[in-house]
N, C-alpha and C positions, 0 to 999 in steps of 0.2 A: 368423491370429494367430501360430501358432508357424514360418511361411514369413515373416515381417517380423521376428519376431526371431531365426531364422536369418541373417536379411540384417546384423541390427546386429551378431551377431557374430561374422562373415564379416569384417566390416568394422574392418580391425586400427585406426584410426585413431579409428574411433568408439567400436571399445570401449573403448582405453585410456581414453577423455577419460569416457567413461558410469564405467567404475570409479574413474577419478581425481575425478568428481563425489562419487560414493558416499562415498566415504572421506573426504574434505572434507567430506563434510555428515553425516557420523557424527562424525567431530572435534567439531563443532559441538555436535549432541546431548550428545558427554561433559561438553565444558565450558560447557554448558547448566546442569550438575547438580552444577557448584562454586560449593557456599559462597561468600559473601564472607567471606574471614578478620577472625576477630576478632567476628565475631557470637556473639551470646548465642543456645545452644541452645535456652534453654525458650524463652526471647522466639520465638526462629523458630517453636519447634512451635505455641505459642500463636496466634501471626499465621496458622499457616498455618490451625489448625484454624476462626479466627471471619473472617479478612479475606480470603481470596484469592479471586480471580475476582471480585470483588463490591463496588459504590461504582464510583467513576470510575477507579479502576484495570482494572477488567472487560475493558476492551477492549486494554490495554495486554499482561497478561494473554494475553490471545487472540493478539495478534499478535510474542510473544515464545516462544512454546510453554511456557507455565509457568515460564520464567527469572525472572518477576518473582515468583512464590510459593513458589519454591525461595529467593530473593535470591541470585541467582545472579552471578556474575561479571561477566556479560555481560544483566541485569536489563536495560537500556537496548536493546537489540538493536543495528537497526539506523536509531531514529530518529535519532540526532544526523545519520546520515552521510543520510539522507533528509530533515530538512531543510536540510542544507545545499547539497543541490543542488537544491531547490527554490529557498533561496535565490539561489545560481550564476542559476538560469533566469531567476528575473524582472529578476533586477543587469543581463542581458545586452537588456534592454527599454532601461535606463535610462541604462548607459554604454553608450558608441558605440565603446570599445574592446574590451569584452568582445562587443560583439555584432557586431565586426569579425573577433574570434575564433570564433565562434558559425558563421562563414560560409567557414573555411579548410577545411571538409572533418577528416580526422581526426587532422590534426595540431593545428587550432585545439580538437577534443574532448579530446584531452588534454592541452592549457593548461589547458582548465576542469575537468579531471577534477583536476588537480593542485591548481589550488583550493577545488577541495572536499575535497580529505583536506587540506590546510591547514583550512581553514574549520572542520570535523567535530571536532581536537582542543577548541579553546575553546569549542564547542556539549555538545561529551561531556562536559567537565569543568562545566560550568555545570548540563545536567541532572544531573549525579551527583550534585551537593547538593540540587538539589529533591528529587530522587525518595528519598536517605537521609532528607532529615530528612521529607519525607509520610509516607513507609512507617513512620518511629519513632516518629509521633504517635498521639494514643490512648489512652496508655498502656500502650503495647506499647514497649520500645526494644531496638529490632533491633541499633545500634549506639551507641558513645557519639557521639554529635552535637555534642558541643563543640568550640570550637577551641582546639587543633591535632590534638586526636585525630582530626576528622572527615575529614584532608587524606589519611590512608591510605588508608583506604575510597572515599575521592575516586577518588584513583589505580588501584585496583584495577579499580573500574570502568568508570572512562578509558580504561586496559590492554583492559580486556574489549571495550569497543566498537569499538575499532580494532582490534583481533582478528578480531572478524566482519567488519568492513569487507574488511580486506587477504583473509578466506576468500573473501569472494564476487567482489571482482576476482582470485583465483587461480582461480577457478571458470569464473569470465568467459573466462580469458587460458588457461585448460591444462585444463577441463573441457568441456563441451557446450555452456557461454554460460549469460549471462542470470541469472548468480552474488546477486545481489543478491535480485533475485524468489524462487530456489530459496530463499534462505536463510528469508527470508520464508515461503512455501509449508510449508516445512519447521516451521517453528516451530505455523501454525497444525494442519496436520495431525497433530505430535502429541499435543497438545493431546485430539484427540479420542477415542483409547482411553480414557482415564483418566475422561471426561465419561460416554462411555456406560455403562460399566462401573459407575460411582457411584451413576446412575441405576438400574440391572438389580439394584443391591445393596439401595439401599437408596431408591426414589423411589417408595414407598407414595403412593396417589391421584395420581401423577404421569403414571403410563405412559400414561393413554388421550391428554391433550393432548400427551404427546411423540412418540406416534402420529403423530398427526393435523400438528405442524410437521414430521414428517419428511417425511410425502406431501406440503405446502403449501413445504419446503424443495425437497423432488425435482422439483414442479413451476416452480420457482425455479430453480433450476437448469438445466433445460432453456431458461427464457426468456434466461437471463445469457450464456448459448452463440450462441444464436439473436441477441441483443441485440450480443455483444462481433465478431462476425461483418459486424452489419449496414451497411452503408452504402450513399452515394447516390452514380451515378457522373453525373457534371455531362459532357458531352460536348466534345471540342475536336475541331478539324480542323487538323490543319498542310498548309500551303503544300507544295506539291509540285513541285521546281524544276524538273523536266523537264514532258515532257508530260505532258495527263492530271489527272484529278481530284485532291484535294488526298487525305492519308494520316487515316483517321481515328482518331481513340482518346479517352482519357477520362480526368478527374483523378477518384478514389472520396475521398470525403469521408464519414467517418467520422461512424455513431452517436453513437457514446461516443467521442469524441476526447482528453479530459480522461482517461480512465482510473479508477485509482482516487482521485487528488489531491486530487479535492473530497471527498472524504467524510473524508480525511488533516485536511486546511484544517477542515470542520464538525467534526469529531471533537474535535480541538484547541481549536476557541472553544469546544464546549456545555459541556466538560467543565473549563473554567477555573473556572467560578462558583463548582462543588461542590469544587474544589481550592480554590478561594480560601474557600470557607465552611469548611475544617478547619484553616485559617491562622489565620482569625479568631474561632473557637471559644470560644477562651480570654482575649479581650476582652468585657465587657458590654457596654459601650457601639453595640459592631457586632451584638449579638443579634438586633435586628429583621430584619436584611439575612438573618445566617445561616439564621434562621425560614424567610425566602420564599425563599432557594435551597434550602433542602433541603423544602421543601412541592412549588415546583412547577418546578423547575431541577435534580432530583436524577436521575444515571443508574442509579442503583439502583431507584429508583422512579417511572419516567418517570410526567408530568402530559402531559396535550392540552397547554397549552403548550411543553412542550420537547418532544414528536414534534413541533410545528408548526414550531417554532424550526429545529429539526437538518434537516426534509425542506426548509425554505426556504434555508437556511444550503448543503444540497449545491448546491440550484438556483443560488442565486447563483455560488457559485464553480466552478460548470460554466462559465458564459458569462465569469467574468472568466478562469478557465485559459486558456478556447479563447483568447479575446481577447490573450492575451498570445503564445501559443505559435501561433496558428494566424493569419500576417501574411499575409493575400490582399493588400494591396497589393504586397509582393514576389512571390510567386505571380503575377499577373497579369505584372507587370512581365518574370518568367521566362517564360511562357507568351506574349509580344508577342514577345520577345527571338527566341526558337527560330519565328518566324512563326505561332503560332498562333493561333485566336480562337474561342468559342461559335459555334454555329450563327444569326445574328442580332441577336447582341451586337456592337460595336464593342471593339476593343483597348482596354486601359488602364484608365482611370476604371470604365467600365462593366462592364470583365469584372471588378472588383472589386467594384462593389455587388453583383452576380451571389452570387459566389462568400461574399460576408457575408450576405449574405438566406437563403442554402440554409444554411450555418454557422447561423446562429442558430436558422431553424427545427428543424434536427435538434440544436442544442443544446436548444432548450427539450424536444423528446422525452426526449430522450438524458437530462436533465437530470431530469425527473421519473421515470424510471425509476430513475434511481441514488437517488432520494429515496426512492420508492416500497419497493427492497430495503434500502436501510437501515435503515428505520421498521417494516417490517412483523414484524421478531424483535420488536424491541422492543414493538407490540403486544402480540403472544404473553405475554410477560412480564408487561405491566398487566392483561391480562383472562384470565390461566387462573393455574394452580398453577404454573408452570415460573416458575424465576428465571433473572435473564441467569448462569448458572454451569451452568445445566440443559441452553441450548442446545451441540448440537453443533457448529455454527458459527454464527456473523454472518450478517450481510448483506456485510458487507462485506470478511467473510474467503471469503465466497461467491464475490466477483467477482474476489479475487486469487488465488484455486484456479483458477477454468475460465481465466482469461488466461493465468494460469504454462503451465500447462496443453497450451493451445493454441499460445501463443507454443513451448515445446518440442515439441509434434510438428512443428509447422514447420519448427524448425531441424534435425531429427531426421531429417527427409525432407530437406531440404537436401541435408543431407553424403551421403546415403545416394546422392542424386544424382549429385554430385559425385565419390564413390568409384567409381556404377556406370560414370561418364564417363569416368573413368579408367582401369577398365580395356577399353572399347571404342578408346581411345588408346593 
């Protein structure tokens, strides 16, 4: 351990970019814990003391590090700029010119990179009005919500999210990589001081089942490792122009291909009902509706139907993600091109059903496991004393830890590579 990190900081090039991360994602942290100007003090203390972490904000919460229970600057994180390159990916299914860009290598990546900070401004400004005026209902008002007063706080927010945006592409471009995920990682990990400590302070009757999800979390953990690692390698043979047998090797097809997306996608539908049930509160006429989303559609108080709903809801959007992002017809078509073919497959046609048949089957794995870790906190939550504000992490902040995670020692060993080649040159 302390001979590899001798080596990172041996290494004049990795550490500048490790301390230039650091310092960018302390930045972050500070303007984590600004205000939105112009908020009412008690309203905040009040919000914070009955609403944070808890209802269908919880998870929003979790994956902002507390920015949303502070109302912070940058409450928003970094969904606007994550769905709009969600959106970027699948536009590039549908138009023929984006998915012409899609195919230039990394000049065509930053055309699309460019449209999504295009894209990200009118997504940030659009959720900055949902999320002021949810968060000032209740009868809590965090800010004044009318119009023109609400266009400030619009903008502040706006401001904010494109702040963490340009952090994690400076992250990306002048840190160790991978800026966006860190930011992310970052947020949930801090998050968890403040959880445990709550708990050790004051979660009378709580400790023995917080116990018991930490050991059922730790063994969750080991599987998401095991699980984000996993893949099937499908074997090709290339043509071999000289003499002699053909050159062997292998495309690996991924587990978890989709990542965390689908649970992004589920996350998003389950939790519209109970957003939509505090819109319409203050209507009689919609009471009935409000009733049966908040009885058995509420993430506060999940029912057997919404665990069913959300683990079905990742499943689907595992096979429609792959399905978008993961084109065996061009693969195959790539794999003809360079001489290659399966061992008993024919070129073309068939080396694509091939390669969607193994696709599918490790999606549907791959796909109930990501249901499986989503669903099982939430458990916890309906059948013991722990609330979703109890847990230390998600499920699904679970799987964006060991990925960050792994994806950085990757690239960590990378350069480390790369430096040691350097100086044998």
């Amino acid at each position: 351990m302390f001979t590899y990190l001798r080596q990172l900081w041996h290494s004049e090039d990795l550490r500048r970019r490790i301390l230039m991360t650091l310092a960018l994602l302390f930045l972050y942290r500070v303007v984590a814990h600004i205000t939105v100007p112009g908020t009412d003090p008690a309203a905040l203390k009040e919000y914070l003391n009955t609403r944070s972490a808890s209802g269908p904000m919880g998870i929003f919460v979790a994956l902002t590090g507390g920015s949303i229970a502070n109302f912070s600057v940058v409450l928003l994180g970094l969904s606007p700029y994550i769905n709009a390159s969600i959106i970027v990916q699948l536009c590039t299914v549908i138009f023929p010119k984006l998915e012409a860009l899609s195919k230039e290598g990394a000049q065509g990546q930053q055309e699309l990179n460019r449209y999504m900070r295009w894209i990200t401004f009118p997504l940030a400004f659009l959720q900055s009005y949902g999320f002021l005026i949810l968060l000032s209902r209740g009868g809590i008002k965090l800010v004044d919500t009318s119009f023109p007063y609400v266009l400030l706080p619009m903008l502040y927010v706006t401001a904010g999210s494109l702040f963490v945006m340009w952090l994690g592409e400076l992250i990306t471009e002048k840190g160790i990589g991978n800026g966006i995920s860190l930011i992310i990682f970052t947020g949930i990990v801090a998050g968890i001081p403040a959880t445990f400590s709550s708990l050790l302070l004051g979660g009378q009757g709580k400790m023995g089942m917080f116990f018991l999800f930490a050991i059922v979390s730790l063994a969750m953990l080991i599987a998401v490792v095991l699980f984000t690692d996993a893949h099937k390698l499908v074997p090709i043979t290339y043509a071999n122009q000289g003499a002699g047998r053909g050159v062997a090797g292998g495309i690996p097809v991924r587990l978890n291909q989709a990542g965390m997306i689908p649970i992004i996608f589920a996350i998003s539908l389950i939790t519209f009902p109970a957003i939509l049930a505090q819109f319409l509160s203050t209507a009689p006429r919609f009471a009935s509706v409000v009733s049966f989303i908040n009885l058995y559609l509420s993430p506060q108080n999940p029912s057997v139907l919404y665990l069913l709903v959300y683990f079905l809801l990742v499943l689907a959007f595992t096979f429609f993600y792959v399905s978008v992002t993961f084109k065996v017809d061009d693969l195959a078509e790539q794999i003809q091109k360079r001489g290659g073919f399966i061992p008993g497959v024919r070129p073309g046609r068939q080396t694509a059903e091939v390669l969607q048949r193994t696709s599918n089957r490790l999606n549907l794995w791959g796909g109930v496991f990501l249901g499986l870790v989503a669903v099982i906190p939430l458990i916890f939550t309906k059948y013991s004393t722990l609330s979703r504000a109890d847990l230390i992490i998600s499920g699904s902040g679970l799987i964006i830890v060991v990925g960050v995670v792994m994806e950085l020692i990757r690239q960590v060993n990378a350069q480390l590579l790369a430096h040691d080649y350097e100086k044998l040159v």
